[in-house]
C-alpha positions as CSV (number, residue, x, y, z in Angstrom):
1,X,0.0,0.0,0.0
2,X,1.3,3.5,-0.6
3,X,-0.7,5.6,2.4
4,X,-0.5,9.1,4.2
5,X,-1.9,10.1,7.3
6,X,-4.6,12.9,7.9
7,X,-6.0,13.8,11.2
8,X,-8.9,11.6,10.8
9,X,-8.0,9.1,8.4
10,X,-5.5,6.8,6.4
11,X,-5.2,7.3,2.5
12,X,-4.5,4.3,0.8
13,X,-3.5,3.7,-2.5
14,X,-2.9,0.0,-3.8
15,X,0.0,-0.7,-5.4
16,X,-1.5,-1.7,-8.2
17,X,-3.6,1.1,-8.7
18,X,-0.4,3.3,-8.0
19,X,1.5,1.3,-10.9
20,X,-1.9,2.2,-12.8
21,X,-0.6,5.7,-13.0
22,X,2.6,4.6,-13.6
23,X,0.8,2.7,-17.0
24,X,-0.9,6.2,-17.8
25,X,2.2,8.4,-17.9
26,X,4.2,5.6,-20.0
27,X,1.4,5.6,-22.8
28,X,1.5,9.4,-23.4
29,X,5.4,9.3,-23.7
30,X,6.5,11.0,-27.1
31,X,6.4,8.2,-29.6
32,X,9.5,9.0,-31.1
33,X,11.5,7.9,-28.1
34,X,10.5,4.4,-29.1
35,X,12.2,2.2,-32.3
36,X,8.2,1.0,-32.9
37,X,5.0,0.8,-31.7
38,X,5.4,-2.9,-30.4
39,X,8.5,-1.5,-28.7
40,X,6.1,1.3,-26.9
41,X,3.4,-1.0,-26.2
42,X,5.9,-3.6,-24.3
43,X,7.2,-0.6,-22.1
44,X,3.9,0.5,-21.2
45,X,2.4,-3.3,-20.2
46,X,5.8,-3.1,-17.8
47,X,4.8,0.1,-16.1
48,X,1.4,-0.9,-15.8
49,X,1.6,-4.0,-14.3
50,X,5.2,-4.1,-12.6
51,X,3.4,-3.9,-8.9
52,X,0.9,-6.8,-9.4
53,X,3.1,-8.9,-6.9
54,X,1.0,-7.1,-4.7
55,X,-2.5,-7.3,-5.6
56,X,-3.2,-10.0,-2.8
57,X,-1.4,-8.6,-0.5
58,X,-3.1,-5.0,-0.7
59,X,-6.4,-6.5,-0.8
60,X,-6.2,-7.6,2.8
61,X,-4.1,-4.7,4.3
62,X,-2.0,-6.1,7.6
63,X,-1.8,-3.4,10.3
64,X,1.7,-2.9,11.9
65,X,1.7,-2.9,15.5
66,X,5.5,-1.5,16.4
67,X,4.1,1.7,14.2
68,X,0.5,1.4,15.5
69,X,-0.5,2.0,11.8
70,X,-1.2,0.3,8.5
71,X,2.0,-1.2,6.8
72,X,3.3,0.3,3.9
73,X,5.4,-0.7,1.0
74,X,8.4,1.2,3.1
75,X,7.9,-1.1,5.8
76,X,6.9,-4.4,5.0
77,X,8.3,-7.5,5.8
78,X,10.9,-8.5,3.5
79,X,10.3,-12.3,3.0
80,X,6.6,-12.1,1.8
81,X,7.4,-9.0,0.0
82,X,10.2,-11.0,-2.7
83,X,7.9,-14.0,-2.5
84,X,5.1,-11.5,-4.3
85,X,7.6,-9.9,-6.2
86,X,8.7,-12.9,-7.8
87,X,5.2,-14.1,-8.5
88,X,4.2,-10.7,-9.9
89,X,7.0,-11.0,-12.4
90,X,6.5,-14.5,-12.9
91,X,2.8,-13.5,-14.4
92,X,4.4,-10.1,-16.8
93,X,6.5,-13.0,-18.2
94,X,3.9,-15.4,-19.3
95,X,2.2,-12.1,-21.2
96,X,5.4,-10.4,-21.8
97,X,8.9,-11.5,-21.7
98,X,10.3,-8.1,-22.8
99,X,8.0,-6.5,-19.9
100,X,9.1,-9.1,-17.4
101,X,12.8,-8.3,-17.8
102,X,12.1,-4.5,-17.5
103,X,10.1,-5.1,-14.3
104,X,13.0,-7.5,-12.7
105,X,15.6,-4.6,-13.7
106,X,13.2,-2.1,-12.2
107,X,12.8,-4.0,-8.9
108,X,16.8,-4.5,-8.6
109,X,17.5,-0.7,-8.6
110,X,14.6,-0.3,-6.3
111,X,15.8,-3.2,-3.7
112,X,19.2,-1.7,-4.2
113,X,18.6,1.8,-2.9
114,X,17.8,0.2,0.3
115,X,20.4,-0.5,3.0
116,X,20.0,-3.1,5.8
117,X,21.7,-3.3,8.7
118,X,20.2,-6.8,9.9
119,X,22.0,-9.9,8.5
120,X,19.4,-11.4,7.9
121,X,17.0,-9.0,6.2
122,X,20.7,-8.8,4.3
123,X,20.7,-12.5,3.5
124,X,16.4,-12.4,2.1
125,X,17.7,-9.5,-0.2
126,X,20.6,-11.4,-1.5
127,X,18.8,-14.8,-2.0
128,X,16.0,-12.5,-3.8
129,X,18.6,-10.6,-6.2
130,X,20.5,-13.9,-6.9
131,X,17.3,-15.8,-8.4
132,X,16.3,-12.8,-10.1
133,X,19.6,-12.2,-11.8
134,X,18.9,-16.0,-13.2
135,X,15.8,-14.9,-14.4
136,X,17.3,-11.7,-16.2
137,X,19.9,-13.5,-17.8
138,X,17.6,-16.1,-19.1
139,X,15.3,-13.4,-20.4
140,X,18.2,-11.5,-21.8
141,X,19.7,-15.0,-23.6
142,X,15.8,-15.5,-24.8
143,X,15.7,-11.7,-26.2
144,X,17.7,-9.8,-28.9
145,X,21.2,-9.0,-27.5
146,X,24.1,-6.4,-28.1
147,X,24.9,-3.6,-27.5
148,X,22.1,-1.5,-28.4
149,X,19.5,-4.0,-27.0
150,X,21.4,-3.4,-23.3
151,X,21.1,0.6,-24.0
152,X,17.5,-0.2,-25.2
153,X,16.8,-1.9,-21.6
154,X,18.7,0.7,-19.7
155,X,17.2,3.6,-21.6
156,X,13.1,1.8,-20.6
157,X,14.2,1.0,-17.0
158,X,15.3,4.6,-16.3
159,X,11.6,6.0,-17.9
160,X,10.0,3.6,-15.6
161,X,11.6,4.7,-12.7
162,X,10.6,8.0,-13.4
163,X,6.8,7.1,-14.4
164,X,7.4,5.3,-10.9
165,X,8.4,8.3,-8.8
166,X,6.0,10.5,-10.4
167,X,2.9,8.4,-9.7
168,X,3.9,8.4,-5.8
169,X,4.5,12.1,-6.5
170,X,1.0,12.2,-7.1
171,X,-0.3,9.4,-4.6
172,X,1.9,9.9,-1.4
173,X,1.2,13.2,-0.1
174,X,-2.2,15.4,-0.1
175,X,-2.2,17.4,-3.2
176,X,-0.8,20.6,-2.8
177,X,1.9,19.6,-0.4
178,X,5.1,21.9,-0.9
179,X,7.6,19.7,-3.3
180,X,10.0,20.5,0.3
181,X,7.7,18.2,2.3
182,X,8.5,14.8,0.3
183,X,10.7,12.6,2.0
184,X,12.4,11.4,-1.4
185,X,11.7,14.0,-4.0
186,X,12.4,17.1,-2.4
187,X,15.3,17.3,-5.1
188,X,13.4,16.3,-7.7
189,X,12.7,12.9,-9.9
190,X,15.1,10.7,-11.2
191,X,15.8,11.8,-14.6
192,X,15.2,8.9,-17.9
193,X,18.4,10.3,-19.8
194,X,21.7,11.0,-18.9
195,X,21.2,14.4,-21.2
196,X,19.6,16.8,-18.9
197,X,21.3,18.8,-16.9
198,X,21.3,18.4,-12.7
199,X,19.9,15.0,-13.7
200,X,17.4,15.5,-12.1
201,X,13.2,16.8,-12.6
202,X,11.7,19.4,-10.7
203,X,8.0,18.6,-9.8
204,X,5.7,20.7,-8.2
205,X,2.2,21.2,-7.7
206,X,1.0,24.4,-9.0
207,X,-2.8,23.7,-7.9
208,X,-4.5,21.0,-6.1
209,X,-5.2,19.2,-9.3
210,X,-2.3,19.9,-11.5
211,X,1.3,19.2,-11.3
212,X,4.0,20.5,-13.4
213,X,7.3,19.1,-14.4
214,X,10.7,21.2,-15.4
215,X,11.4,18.4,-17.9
216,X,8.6,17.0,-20.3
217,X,8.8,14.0,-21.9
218,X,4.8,13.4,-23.0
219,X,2.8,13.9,-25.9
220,X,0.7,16.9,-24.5
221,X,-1.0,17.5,-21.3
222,X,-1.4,14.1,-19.4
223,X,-4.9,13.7,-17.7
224,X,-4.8,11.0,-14.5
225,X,-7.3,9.6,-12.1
226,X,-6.5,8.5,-9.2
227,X,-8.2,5.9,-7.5
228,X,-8.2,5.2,-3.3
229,X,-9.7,4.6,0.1
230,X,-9.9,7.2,2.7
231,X,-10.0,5.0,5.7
232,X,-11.4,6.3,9.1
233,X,-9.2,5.7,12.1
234,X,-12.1,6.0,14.4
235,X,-13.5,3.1,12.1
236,X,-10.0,1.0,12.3
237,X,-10.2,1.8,16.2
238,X,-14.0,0.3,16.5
239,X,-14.0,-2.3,13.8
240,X,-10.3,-3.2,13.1
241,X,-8.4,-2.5,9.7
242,X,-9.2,-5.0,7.7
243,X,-13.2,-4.4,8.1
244,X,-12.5,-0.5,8.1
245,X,-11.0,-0.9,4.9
246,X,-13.5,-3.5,3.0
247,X,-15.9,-1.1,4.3
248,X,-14.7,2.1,3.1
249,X,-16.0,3.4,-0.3
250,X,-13.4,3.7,-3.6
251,X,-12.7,7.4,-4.4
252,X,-11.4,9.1,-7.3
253,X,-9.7,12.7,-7.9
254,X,-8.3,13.8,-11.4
255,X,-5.0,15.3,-11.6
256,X,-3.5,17.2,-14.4
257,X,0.3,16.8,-15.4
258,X,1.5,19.6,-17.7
259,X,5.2,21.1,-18.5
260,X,6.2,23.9,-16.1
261,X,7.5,26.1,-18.4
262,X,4.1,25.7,-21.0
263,X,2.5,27.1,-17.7
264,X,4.7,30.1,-17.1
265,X,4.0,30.8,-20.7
266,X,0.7,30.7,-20.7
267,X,1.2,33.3,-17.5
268,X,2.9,35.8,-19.8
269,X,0.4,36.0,-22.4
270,X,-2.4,36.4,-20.2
């Protein structure tokens, strides 16, 4: 789950919903970025579907009792999570082989950016890494090779991670919230190309329903709907969190991603 905390209540956004939006962004990225449209189409099934490991695990949220609050996708515990994750890949690759390797690369930088100081949470991330790395160089044996097919791969995981961190840009605070107040993107995105300067993408909200980037990589003005719970504490408190949160109705807001600079523009000519 990908949740923030009001006074009243827990937003929670599944994962798979979250990688929803990630699917959304990759499908209006600028068509000439790809070699061909089956080449686009592969990418965007991998953004879309790269958090499905999760899909039975969100839809019975576990509530963490060290924290006294929901677990998280920060937080939870790292043997069920690589079983999922292995699963979820498992199923891209019987769709998508191209897409399965993507998501497997995908999850490696994200496992990677994590530190653990317990041998044995050390030990699960290993074991996890080492049967992936199988699965990747299978994948990669099975697929075109070379030289450009590795920058190809690079080139799509990077985009990814960027259709990634913008999606819990959008999900993982309250819209509006000062760029300042993210834990991980108070400096910005992690950039899809080597080319741009800082290397990284400053992302702001410049309402409560739109967002604007400093780099632009889409075909026009992206349009995305979110989709979540808002899940009562006083509920959780009476009726526990796994009632509270069957219980609780889906909601949806609309959120507008636009290039920053169109938008200052736009100021000027007004």
């Amino acid at each position: 789950m990908v949740i923030y905390e009001t006074d009243q209540a827990y937003v929670m956004t599944t994962q798979h919903d979250h990688a929803h939006i990630s699917g959304e962004l990759a499908s209006q990225w600028e068509e000439n970025a790809f070699k061909n449209r089956r080449h686009k189409q592969d990418f965007v099934y991998a953004a879309k579907e790269h958090d499905r490991g999760w899909m039975k695990l969100d839809a019975a949220p576990f509530w963490n009792d060290h924290v006294s609050a929901p677990y998280t996708f920060i937080d939870f515990p790292l043997s069920p999570r690589f079983v999922f994750y292995h699963l979820g890949i498992d199923e891209v690759e019987q769709v998508n082989s191209y897409a399965a390797l993507l998501c497997s690369l995908m999850y490696k930088e994200l496992v990677g950016r994590t530190e653990h100081e317990n041998t044995q949470d050390k030990q699960i991330t290993r074991a996890y890494q080492e049967v992936e790395e199988q699965r990747r160089h299978r994948l990669k044996q099975e697929l075109a090779g070379g030289v450009t097919f590795e920058h190809q791969v690079r080139t799509d995981v990077r985009r990814m991670l960027f259709c990634d961190e913008l999606s819990l840009f959008l999900c993982s605070r309250q819209p509006g919230t000062p760029a300042a107040d993210y834990e991980w993107f108070a400096d910005g995105l992690s950039f899809p190309t080597v080319r741009h300067e800082g290397g990284r993408v400053r992302a702001e909200w410049l309402s409560v329903q739109t967002v604007g980037l400093s780099y632009f990589p889409f075909k026009g003005k992206v349009g995305i709907t979110h989709t979540f719970k808002q899940v009562d504490k006083e509920q959780i408190h009476t009726s526990g969190l796994l009632q509270a949160y069957r219980s609780s109705e889906w909601r949806h807001r609309t959120f507008t991603v636009e290039h920053i600079m169109e938008v200052e523009k736009h100021k000027e000519n007004a």
